[in-house]
N, C-alpha and C positions, 0 to 999 in steps of 0.2 A: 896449427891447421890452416890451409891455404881458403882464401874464401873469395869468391869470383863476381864483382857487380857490375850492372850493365848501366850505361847511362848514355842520356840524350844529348850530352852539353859536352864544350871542349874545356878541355884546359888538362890537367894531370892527372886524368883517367885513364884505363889500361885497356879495357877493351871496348867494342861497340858491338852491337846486336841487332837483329831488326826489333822492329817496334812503331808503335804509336804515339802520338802525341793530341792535345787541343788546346785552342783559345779561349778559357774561359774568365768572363768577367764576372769577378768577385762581389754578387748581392748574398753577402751573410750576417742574414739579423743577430748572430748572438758569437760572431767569429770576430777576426784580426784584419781576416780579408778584406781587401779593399773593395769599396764599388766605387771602378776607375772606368774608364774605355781608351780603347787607343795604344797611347806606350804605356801607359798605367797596366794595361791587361800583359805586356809583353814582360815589362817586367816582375809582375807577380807570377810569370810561368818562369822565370830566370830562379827563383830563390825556395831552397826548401820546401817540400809538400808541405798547406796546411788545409784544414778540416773545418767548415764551419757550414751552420744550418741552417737552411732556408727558409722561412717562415711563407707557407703558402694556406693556410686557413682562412673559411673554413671547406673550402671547392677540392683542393689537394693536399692538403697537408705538410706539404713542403721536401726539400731533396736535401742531401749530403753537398756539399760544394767540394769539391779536391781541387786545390791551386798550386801549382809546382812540378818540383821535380822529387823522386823519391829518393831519398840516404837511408842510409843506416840508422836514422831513427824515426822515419816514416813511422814503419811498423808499429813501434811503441806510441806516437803522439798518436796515431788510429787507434786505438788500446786507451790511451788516457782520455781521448774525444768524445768514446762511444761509453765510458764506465758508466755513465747516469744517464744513457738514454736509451730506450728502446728504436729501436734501430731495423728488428728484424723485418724484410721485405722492403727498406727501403731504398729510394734510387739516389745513385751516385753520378755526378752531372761532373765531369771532369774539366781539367786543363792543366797538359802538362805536356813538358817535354821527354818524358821518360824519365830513367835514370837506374840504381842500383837492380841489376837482372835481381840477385839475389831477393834482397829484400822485396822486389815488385814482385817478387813471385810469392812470399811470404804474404805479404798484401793483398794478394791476390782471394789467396786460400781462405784467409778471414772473412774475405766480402762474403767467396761463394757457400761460406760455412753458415752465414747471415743469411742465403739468400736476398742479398743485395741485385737490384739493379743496375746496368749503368747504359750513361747515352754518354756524346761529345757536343758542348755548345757553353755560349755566353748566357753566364746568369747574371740579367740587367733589371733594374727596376723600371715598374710602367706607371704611367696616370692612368688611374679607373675613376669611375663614379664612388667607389669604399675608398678613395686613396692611392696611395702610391701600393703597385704588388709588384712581385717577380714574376718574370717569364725569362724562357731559354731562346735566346738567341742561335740559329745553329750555326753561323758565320765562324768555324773555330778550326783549329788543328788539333791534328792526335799523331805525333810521332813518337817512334821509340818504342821503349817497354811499353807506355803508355797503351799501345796497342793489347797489349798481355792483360794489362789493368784492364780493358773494355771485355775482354773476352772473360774475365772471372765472374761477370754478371751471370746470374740467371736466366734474367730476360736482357737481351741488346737491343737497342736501338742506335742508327747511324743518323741522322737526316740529311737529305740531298742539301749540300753545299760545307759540310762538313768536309773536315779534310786531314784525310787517315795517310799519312805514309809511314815508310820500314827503309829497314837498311841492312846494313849485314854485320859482322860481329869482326871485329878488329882491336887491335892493342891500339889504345886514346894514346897512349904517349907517344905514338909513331903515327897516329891518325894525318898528319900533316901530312906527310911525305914518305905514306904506306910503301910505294912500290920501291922507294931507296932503301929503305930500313931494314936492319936484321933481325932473325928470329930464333932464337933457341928451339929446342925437343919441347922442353919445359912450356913454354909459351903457347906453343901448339896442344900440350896436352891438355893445359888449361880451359883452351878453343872449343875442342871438343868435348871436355866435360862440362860445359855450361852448354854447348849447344844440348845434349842429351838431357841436362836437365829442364832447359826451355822446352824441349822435342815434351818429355814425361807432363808438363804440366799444360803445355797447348791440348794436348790429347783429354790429359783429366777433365779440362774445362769445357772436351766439348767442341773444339778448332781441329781442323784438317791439314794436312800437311801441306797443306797450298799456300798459308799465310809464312811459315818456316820457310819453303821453296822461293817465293819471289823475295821474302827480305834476304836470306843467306845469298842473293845473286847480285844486291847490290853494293858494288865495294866502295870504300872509304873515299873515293876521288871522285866518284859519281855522284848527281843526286838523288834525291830518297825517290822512294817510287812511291806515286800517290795512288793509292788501290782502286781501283772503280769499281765502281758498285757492283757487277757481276763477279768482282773478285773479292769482294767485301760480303757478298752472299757465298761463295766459293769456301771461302777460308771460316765460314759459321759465324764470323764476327755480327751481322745482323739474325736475330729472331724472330724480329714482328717489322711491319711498316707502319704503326701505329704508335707515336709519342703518351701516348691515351693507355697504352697494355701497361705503360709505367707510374703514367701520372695521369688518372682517368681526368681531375677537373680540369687538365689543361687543353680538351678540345680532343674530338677523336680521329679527327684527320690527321695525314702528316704534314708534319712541319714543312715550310716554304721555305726556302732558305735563300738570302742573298748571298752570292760566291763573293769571297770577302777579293778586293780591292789590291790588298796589300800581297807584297813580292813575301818569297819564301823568307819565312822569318828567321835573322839573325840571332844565333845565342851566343849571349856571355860565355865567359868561361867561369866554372864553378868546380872551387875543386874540395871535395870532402875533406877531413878531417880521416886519414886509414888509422886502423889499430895496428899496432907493433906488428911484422914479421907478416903482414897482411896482404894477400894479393889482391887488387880487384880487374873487375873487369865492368867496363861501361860501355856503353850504346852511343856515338857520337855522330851527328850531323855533320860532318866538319868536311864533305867532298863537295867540288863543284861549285855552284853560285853563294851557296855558305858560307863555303871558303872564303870566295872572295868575297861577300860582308862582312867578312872581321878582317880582312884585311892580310889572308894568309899566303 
């Protein structure tokens, strides 16, 4: 059986999608996660999703951290993270480049079975008067699936300075030099049965076909389109303006955010591990200024 996954990253991926991504730095008290800033945060969104928990008692209770990109066994390590804890209603504070449509959509469905939350932002530690605690930084990205991941929450929250872009869905291994490359029946069929599965699961979760519209417009040599907030309200991706509807002790204003600094961020190449006789399909950044930071 053919099996189709989307991802944010280049290298021997087969397709791309739109989607979401973020910058999040890794403060996880009882995780692997690093608490880095900088190229530390850049490269913990380069490698495998991982899962670790925030420790914010006794004001908020603390969030999920996701760091990465999702594979084929995203799914499962979600599953192995959450076996011993009670989890239900709580928020998912991301950072990723996207990655396997598939699976992110499978991921997806767990959070909103959980009734999970999710925001995009840097989870940093602070000096307080009790010590060092976390707070979300909102200086982050969300591109790729990653986007699909924000829209499985219950409740969304985006915070201005955040920064949500999409793209369009293309075969990663011709990503480089889309408009030379050939395409089979086959390859196209594939296209559109992820897009309909994407299409089926935007709708479940609750997203409009605004956010499928602007990512399926932009192609592989372009860069990603970063949504603006009226099109971030448009596509449902936001439900409250309030970081507080998520995480009440963290303040019930919204977040301030500083617009981060740095140029559109360069990814690695990452390439999964496929099973035998396996198609995928991934979500890749790799048009335009992208490009050219790796050197394409």
């Amino acid at each position: 059986m053919e099996r189709a996954v989307l991802s944010c990253l280049t290298g021997s991926a087969l397709w791309r999608v739109a989607a979401l991504g973020i910058v999040l730095l890794g403060f996880a008290a009882d995780s692997s996660i690093p608490v880095t800033a900088g190229a530390g945060s850049l490269e913990a969104r380069r490698q495998p999703m991982k899962f670790g928990w925030v420790a914010c008692d006794p004001d908020c209770g603390g969030w999920i951290s996701a760091v990465g990109i999702v594979t084929v066994d995203t799914p499962k390590a979600f599953d192995d993270f959450a076996r011993d804890r009670q989890l239900r209603g709580a928020t998912v504070v991301l950072d990723s480049s996207g990655g396997s449509v598939n699976d992110a959509i499978a991921l997806g469905r767990r959070w909103r079975a959980l009734g999970l939350a999710t925001t995009v932002g840097i989870s940093v530690s602070a000096a307080s008067q009790l010590g060092n605690r976390p707070r979300i930084e909102p200086a982050a990205y969300c591109e790729s699936m990653c986007a699909f991941l924000l829209l499985s929450g219950q409740t969304r929250y985006v915070p201005e300075g955040a920064r949500v872009r999409v793209h369009q869905i293309w075969m990663g291994d011709r990503a480089e030099d889309a408009r030379a490359a050939s395409y089979t029946a086959q390859d196209m069929s594939i296209v559109e049965r992820d897009i309909g599965r994407l299409a089926k699961f935007t709708f479940d979760m609750g997203g409009t076909g605004d956010l499928l519209s602007i990512a399926l417009s932009v192609p592989p040599w372009e860069d990603l389109h970063e949504l603006t907030r009226q099109e971030l309200r448009d596509s449902n991706l936001i439900t409250t303006q309030l970081l507080a509807d998520l995480l009440p002790g963290l303040g019930s204003a919204p977040a301030k955010a500083v617009a981060s600094a740095a140029p559109k961020p360069a990814q690695d190449r990452f390439t999964p591990q496929p099973a035998a006789a396996t198609k995928t399909a991934e979500a890749l950044p790799t048009g335009g200024t992208a490009a050219a930071q790796l050197g394409h």
